[in-house]
C-alpha positions as CSV (number, residue, x, y, z in Angstrom):
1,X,0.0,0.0,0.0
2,X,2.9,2.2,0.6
3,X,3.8,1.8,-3.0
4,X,0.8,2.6,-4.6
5,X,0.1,5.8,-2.5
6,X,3.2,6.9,-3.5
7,X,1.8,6.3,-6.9
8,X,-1.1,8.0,-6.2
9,X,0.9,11.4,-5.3
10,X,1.8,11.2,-8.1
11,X,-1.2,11.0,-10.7
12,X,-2.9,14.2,-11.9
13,X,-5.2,15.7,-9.1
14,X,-9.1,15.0,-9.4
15,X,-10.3,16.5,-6.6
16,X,-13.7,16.7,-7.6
17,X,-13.8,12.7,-8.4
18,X,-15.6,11.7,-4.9
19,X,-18.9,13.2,-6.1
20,X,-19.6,11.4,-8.3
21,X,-18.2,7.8,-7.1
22,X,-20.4,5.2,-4.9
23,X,-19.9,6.6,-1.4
24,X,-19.8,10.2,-2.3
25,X,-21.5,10.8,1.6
26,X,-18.9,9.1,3.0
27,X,-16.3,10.8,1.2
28,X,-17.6,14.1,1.5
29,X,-18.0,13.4,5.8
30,X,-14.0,12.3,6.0
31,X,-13.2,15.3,4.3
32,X,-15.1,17.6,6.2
33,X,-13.2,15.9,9.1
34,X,-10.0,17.2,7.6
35,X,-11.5,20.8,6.9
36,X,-12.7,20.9,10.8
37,X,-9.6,19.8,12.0
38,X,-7.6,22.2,10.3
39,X,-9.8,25.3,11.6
40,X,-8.0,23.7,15.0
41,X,-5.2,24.2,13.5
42,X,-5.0,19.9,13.5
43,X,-2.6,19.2,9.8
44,X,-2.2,15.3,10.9
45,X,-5.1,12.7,11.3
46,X,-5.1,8.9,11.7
47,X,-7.1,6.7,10.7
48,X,-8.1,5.9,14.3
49,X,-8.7,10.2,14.7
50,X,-10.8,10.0,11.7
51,X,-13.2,7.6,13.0
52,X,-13.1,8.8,16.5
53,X,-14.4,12.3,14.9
54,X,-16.8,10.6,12.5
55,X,-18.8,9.8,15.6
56,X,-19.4,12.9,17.4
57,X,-21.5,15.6,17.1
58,X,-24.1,15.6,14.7
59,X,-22.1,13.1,12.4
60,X,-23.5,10.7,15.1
61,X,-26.7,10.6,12.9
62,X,-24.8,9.5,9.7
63,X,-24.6,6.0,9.0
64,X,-21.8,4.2,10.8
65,X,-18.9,2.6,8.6
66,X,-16.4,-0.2,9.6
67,X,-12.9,0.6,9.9
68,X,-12.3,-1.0,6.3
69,X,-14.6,1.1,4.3
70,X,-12.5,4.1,6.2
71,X,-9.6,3.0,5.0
72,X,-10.5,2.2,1.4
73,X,-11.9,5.7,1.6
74,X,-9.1,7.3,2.8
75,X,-6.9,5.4,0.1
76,X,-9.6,6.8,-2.6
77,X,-8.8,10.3,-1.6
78,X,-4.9,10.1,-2.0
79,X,-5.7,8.7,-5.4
80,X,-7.8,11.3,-6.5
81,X,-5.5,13.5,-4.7
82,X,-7.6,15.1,-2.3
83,X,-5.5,13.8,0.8
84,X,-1.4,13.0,1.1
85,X,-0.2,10.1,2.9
86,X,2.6,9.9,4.9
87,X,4.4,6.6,7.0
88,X,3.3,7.3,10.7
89,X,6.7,5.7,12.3
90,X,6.0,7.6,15.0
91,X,4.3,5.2,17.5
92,X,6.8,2.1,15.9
93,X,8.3,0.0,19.3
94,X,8.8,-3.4,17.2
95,X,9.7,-4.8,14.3
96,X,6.0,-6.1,13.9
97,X,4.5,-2.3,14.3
98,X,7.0,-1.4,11.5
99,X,5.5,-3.6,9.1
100,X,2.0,-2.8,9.8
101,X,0.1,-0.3,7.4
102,X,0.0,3.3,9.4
103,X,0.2,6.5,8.0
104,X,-0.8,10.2,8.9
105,X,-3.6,11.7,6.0
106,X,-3.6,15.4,5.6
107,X,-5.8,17.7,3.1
108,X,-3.3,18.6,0.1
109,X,-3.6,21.9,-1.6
110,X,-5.9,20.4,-4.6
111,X,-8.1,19.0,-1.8
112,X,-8.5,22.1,0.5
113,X,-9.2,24.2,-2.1
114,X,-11.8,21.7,-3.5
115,X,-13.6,21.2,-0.3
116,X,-13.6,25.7,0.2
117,X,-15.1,25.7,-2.8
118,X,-18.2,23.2,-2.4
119,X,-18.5,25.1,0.8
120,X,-18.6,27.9,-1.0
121,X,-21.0,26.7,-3.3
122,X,-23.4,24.8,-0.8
123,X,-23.6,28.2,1.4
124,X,-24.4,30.2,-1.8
125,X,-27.4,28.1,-3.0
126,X,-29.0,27.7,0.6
127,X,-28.4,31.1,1.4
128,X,-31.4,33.2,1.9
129,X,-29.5,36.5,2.4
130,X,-30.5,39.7,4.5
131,X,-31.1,43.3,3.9
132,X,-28.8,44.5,6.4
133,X,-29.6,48.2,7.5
134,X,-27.1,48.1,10.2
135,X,-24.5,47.7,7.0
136,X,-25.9,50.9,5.9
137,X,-24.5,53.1,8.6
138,X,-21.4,51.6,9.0
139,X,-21.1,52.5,5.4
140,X,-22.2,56.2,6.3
141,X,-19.6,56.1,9.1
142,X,-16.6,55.0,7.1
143,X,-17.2,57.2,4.5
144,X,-17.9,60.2,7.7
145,X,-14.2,59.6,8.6
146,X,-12.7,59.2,5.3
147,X,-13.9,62.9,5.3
148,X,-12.3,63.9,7.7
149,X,-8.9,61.9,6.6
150,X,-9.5,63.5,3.6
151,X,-9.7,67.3,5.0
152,X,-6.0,67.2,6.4
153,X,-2.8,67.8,4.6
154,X,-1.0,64.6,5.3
155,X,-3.7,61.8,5.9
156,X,-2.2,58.2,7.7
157,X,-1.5,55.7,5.0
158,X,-2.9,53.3,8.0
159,X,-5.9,54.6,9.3
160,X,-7.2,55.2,5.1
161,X,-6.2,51.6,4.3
162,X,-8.2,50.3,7.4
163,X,-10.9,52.5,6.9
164,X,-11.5,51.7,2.8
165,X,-11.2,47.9,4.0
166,X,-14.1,48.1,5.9
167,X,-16.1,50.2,4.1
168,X,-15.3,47.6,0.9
169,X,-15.9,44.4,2.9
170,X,-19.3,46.1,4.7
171,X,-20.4,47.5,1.0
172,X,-19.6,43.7,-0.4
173,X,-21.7,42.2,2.2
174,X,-24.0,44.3,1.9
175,X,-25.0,44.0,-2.0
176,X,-24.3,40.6,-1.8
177,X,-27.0,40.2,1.0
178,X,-29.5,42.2,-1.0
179,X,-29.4,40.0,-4.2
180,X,-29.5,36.9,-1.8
181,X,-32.3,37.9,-0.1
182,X,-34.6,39.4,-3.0
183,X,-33.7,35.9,-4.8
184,X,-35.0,33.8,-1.5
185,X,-37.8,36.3,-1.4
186,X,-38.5,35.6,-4.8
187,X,-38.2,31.7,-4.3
188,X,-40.5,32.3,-1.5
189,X,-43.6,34.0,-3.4
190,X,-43.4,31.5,-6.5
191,X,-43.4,28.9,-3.2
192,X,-40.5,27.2,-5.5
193,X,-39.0,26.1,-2.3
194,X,-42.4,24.3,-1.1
195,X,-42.1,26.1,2.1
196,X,-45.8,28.0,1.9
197,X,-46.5,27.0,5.4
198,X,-43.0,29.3,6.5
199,X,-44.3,32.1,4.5
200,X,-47.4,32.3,5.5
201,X,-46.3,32.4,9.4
202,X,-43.6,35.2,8.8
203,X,-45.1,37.0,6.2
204,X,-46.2,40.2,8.5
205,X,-42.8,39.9,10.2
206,X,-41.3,40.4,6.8
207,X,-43.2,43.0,5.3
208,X,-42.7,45.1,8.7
209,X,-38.5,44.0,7.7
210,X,-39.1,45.1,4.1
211,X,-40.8,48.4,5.1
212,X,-37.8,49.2,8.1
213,X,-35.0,48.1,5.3
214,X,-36.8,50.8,2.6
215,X,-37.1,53.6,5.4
216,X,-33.4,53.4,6.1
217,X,-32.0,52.7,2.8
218,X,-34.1,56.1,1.8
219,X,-32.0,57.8,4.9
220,X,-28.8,56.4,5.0
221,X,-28.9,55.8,1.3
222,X,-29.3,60.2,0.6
223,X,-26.5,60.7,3.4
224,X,-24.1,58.2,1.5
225,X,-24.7,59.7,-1.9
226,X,-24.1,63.3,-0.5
227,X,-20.9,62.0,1.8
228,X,-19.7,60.5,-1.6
229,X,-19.6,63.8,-3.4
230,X,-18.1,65.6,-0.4
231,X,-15.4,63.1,-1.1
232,X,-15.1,63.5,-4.7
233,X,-14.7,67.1,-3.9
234,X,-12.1,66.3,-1.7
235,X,-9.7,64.6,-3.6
236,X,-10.8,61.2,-3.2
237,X,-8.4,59.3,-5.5
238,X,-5.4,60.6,-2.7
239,X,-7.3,58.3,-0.5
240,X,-7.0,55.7,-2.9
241,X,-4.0,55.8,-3.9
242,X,-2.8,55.8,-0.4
243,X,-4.4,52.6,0.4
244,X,-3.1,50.8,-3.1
245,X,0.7,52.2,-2.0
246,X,0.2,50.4,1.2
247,X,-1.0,47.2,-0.5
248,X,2.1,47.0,-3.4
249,X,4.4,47.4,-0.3
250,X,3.6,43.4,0.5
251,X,3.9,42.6,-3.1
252,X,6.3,39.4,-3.7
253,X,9.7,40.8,-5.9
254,X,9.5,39.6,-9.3
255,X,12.7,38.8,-11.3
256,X,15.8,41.6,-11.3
257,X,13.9,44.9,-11.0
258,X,12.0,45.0,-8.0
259,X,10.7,48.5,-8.5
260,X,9.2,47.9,-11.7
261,X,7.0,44.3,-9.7
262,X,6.4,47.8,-7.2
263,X,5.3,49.7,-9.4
264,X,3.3,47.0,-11.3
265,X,1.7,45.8,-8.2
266,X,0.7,49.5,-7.1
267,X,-1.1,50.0,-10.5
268,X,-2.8,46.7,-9.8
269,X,-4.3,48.4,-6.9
270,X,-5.0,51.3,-7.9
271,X,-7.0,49.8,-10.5
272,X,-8.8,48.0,-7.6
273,X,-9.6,50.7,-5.7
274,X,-10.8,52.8,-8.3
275,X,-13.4,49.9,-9.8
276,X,-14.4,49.7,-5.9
277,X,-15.4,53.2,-5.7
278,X,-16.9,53.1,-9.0
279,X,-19.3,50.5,-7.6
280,X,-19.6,52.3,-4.4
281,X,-21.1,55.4,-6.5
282,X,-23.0,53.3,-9.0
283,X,-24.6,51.7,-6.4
284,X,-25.9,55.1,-4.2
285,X,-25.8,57.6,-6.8
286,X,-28.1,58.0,-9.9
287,X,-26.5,59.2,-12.9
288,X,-29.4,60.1,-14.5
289,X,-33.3,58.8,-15.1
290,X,-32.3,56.2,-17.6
291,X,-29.6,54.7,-14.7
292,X,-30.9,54.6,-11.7
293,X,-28.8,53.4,-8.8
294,X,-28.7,50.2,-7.8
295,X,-29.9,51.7,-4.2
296,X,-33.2,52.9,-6.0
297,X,-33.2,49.6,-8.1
298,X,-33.3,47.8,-4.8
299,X,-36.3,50.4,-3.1
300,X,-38.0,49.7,-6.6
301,X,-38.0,45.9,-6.0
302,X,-38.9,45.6,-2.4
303,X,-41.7,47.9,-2.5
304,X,-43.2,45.4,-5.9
305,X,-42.2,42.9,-3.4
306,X,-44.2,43.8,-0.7
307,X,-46.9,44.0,-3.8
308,X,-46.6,40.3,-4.7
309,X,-46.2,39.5,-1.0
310,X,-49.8,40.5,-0.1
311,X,-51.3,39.3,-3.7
312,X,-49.2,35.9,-2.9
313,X,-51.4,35.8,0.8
314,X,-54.6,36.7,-1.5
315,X,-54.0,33.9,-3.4
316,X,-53.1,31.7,-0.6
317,X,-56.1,32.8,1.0
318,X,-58.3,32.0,-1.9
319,X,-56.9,28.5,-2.1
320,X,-57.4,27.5,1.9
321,X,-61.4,28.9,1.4
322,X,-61.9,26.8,-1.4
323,X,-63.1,29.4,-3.9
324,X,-62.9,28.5,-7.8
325,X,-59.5,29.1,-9.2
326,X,-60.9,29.9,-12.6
327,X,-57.3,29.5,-13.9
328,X,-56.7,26.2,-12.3
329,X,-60.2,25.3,-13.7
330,X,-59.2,25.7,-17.4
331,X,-55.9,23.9,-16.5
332,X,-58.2,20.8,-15.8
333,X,-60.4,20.8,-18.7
334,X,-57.1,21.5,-20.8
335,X,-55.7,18.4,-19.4
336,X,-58.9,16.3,-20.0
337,X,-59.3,17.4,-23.8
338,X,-55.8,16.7,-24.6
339,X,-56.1,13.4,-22.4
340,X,-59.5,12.7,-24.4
341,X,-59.4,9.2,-26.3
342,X,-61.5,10.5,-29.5
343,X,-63.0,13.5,-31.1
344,X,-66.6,12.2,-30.1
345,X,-65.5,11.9,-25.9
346,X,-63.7,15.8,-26.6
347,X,-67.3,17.1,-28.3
348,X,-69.3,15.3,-25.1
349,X,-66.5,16.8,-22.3
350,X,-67.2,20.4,-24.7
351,X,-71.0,19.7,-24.0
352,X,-70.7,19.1,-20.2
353,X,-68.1,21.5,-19.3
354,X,-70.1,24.9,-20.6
355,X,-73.4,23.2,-20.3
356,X,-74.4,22.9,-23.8
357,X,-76.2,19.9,-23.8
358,X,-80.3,20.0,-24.4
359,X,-82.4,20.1,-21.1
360,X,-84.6,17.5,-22.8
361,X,-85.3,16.4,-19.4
362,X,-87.4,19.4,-18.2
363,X,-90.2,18.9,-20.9
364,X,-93.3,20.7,-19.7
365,X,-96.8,19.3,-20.4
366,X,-98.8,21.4,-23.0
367,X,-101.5,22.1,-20.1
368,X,-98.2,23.6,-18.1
369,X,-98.0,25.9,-21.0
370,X,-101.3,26.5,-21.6
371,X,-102.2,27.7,-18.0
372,X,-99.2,30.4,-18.3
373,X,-100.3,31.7,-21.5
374,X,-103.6,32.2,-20.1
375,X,-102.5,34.1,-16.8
376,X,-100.0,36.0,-19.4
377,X,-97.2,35.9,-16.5
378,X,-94.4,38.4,-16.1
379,X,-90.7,37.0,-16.5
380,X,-90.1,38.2,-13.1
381,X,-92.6,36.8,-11.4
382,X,-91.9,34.9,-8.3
383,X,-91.6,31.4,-8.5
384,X,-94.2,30.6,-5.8
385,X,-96.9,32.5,-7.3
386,X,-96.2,31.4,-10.7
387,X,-98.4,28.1,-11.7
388,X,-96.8,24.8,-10.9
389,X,-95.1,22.4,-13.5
390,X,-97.1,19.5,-13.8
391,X,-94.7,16.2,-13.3
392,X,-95.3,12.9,-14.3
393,X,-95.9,10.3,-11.7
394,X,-93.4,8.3,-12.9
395,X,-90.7,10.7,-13.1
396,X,-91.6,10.7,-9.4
397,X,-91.7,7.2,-8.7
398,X,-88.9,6.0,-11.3
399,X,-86.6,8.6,-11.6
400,X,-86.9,8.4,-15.2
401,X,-89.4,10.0,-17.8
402,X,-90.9,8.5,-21.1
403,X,-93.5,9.5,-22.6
404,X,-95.4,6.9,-24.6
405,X,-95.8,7.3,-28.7
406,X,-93.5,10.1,-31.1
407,X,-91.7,12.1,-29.4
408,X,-92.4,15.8,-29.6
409,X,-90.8,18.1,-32.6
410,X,-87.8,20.2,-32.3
411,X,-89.4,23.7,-32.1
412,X,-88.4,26.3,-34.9
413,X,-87.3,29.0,-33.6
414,X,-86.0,31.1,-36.9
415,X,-88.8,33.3,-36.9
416,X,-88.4,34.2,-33.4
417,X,-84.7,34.3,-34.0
418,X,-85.8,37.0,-37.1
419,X,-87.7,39.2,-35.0
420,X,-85.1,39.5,-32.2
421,X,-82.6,40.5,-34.8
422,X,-84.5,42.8,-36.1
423,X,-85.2,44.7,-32.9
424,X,-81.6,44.6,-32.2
425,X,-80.9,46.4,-35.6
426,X,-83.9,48.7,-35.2
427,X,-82.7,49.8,-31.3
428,X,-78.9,50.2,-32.9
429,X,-80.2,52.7,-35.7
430,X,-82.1,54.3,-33.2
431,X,-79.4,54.7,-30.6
432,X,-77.1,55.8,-33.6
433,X,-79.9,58.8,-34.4
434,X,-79.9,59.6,-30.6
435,X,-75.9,59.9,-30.5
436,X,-76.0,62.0,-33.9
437,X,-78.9,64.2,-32.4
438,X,-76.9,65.1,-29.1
439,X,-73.4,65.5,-30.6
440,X,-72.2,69.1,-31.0
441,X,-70.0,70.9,-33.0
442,X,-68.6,71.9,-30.1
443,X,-69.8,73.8,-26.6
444,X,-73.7,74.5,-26.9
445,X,-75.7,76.1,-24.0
446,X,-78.6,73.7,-22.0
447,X,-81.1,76.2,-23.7
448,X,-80.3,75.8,-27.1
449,X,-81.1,72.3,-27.1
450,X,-84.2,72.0,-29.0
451,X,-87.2,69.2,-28.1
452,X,-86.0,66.1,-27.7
453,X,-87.5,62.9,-28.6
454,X,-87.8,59.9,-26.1
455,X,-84.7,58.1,-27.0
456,X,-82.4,61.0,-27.3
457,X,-83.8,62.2,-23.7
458,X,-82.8,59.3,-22.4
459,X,-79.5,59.0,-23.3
460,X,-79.0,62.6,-22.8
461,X,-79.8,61.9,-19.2
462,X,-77.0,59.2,-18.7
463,X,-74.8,61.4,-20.3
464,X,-75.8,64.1,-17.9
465,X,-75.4,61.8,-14.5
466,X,-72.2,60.5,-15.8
467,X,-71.1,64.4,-15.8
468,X,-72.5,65.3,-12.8
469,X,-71.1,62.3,-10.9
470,X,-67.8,63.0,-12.2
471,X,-67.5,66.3,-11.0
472,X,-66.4,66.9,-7.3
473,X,-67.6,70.0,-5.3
474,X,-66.6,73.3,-6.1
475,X,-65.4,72.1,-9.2
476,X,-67.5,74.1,-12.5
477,X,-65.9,72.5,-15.0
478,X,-65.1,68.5,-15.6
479,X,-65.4,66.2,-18.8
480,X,-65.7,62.5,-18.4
481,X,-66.1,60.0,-21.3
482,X,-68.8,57.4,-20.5
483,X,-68.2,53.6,-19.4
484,X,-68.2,52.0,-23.2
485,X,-65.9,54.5,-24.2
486,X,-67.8,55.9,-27.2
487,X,-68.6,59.6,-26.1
488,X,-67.4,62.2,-24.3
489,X,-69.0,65.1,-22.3
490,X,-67.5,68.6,-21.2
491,X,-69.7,70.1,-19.1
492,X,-69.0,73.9,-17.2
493,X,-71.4,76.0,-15.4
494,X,-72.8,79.2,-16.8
495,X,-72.2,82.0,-14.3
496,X,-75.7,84.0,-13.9
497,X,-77.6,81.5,-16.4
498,X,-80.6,81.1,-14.6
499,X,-82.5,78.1,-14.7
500,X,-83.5,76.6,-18.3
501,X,-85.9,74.4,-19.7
502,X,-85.1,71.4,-21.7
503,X,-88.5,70.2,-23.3
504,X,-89.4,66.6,-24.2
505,X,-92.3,64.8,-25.6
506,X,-92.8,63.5,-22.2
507,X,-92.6,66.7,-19.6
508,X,-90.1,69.7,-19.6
509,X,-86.7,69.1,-17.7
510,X,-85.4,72.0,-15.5
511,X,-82.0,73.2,-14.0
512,X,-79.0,75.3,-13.7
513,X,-77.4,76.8,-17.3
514,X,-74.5,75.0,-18.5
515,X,-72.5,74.5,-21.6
516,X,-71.8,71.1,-23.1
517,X,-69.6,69.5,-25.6
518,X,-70.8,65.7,-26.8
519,X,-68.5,64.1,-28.8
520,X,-69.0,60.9,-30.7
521,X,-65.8,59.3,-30.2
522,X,-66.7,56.1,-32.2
523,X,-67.6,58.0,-35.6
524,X,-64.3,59.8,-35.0
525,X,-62.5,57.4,-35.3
């Protein structure tokens, strides 16, 4: 075994290999064991220190693994070069303990950095972020004392470097937060995650959040963007350059002339700093309406998120008092056409769905009919003073209903079709010569109207409540354009007018003197 893990240091790194192999849980709790104990500082483990750590904690709920599959899992990760062996010759007090298999396993380089970065990625996809206010005045306070660094003649190299640090890493945090939290809270509202019963038990708690985090960000967010241009004013790029000096003096020398790797590493910096601040103002400071900031961007969102939150609750609401989704309704009937064996079963499921199917059922005897043709009955007449329908003793008895000998006719209805059509198209033409009778060619006084027949009366009154409904009081003006869209009214008081009659066939309407515009908005367009 010695050999081949001395083999196995050799062989290209695959770091990434125990994913995807057999025992990819078991692989990925040994090397969290390494990870753990190198936050204690811990570089060597045994295989005996491995399993001991396997078994405490909250790895106690894992499933258990005998001390061979540790040890075939531990020579796995040397070959894919997540781990190094070494001889462990340390505990050795015969010639039997020297021929036994020990060794010492720590995380290589290849292997560290391959279990940072599925750390990295694990915390990244289950993180649900925060909108961290508090973030928002340290920002305002760094950038305070940059100020004032900024207002002397000779400002620390130290105390600038410090301060830009932190007001980088808090600025970092902080936009990286946001976008975490706005894509949870997005999760959250399309209930993606499955976790509707969670958002409907905090979702009061985090509109109150949402509403705190837009207050402050509108504070803090005007004092940043005005502390930024104080800056600017002041010279900023001093600052900056200040802090890159004092990074480039840790820079590594690079071949023969150290001051050009200096001057090389400064520029890097510089570079740094000043695509920092750029974000810094990018993200606080509008540089006009076409780009807002990203600060504004962010207000925008959470106030439509607050929006979607209480439609999302509506919704959820909807769904727990079992009223008709008409959407998920159509979803079904979608489903069962396209799931429908045959044209003739998709006709019958058309039939039944929007009740197009005959009530033959409901036949009513001709004496049924007779007796409410002879008491000539209203259509709204109430159903218990209207005459009974006579039903058959053995629908009654049976359930069922068939009349003995031929069936009755289908009933032709064309001509009463004809006549309803040609009411409708008589009413239209009359409407039409009502609309053309009111319409001015512009403002007309109440007097000048002349006598006006039935029809046009009556729509001359509707267009005369929509007006007056329209118009708030104290107001002697106000035009309004009625509920199908097709006309519109301007209508303004007369000062002194007196009252005028308007004269009908039917009486003589009185009131106030105004003037008013109709216009057919259909015919002009």
């Amino acid at each position: 075994m010695v050999t081949d893990l001395a083999q196995a240091a050799h062989a290209v790194p695959q770091p990434f290999a125990h994913l995807s192999a057999p025992n990819a849980l078991l692989y990925r709790r040994v090397l969290r064991t390494f990870a753990r104990a190198k936050e204690r500082f811990i570089v060597h483990l045994r295989p005996e220190d491995v399993a001991a750590e396997l078994r405490r904690g909250s790895l106690e709920q894992q499933p258990t693994q005998t001390d061979e599959q540790l040890a075939q899992a531990l020579e796995k990760l040397v070959e894919w070069g997540n781990l190094h062996a070494d001889a462990d010759t340390g505990r050795v007090t015969s010639v039997e303990d020297f021929h036994r298999k020990r060794f010492l396993f720590q995380l290589t380089a290849a292997g560290q950095a391959a279990e940072q970065a599925i750390a990295f990625y694990e915390e990244a996809i289950g993180r649900r972020g925060a909108l961290q206010s508090v973030a928002l005045g340290d920002i305002a306070e760094q950038l305070q004392s940059l100020k004032a660094l900024a207002e002397t003649a000779d400002p620390d190299p130290g105390k600038t470097h410090l301060l830009l640090l932190t007001l980088a890493e808090r600025f970092s945090s902080l936009a990286d937060n946001a976008q975490a939290f706005m894509a949870s809270l997005r999760r959250a509202l399309d209930f993606s995650d499955g976790d509707v019963e969670g958002f409907v038990a905090y979702k009061e708690r985090l509109i109150d959040y949402i509403n705190r985090f837009i207050a402050d960000l509108a504070n803090s967010g005007a004092r940043i963007a005005a502390l930024l241009a104080e800056l600017e004013d002041r010279d900023h790029h001093r600052l900056l350059a200040l802090a890159a000096r004092r990074e480039a003096a840790d820079a590594v020398p690079e071949g023969a002339d150290a001051a050009a790797a200096y001057a090389r590493a400064e520029a890097a910096a510089s570079d740094s700093w000043e695509n920092r601040w750029r974000g810094l103002k990018d993200w606080f400071v509008s540089r006009d309406a076409g780009r807002p900031s990203q600060a504004r961007l962010l207000r925008q969102a959470a106030v439509t998120a607050i929006k979607q939150l209480i439609d999302a609750v509506g919704l959820l609401n909807e769904r727990r008092s079992g009223r008709s989704d008409r959407s998920a309704d159509f979803r079904a009937l979608a489903r069962w056409f396209a799931e429908a064996p045959d044209d003739a079963a998709a006709h019958r499921l058309w039939r039944v769905a929007f009740g197009l199917s005959p009530a033959r059922h409901l036949t009513v005897t001709a004496e049924t009919v007779a007796e409410w043709r002879q008491e000539d009955l209203a259509p709204a007449t109430p159903w218990q003073k209207a005459p009974p329908v006579r039903i058959s003793p053995q629908l009654r008895r049976t359930g069922s209903y068939e009349r003995r000998g031929k069936p009755n006719g289908v009933r032709d209805r064309s001509a009463a079709r004809r006549l309803l059509a040609e009411q409708a198209e008589r009413e239209a033409a009359e409407t039409a010569a009502a609309r053309a009778r009111l319409c001015t060619d512009g403002p007309a006084r109440l007097s000048e109207l002349d006598v006006l027949d039935p029809k046009a009366f009556r729509l001359f009154l509707g267009l005369l409540g929509d007006a007056l409904s329209a118009r708030f009081p104290g107001e002697s003006e106000v035009k309004v354009v009625t509920g199908d869209g097709s006309m519109e009214v301007r209508l303004s008081q007369v000062a002194g007018g007196g009252q005028v009659e308007i004269r009908t066939e039917d009486g003589v309407l009185t009131g106030p003197e105004h003037l008013i515009e109709i216009t057919d908005l259909m015919a002009a367009s």
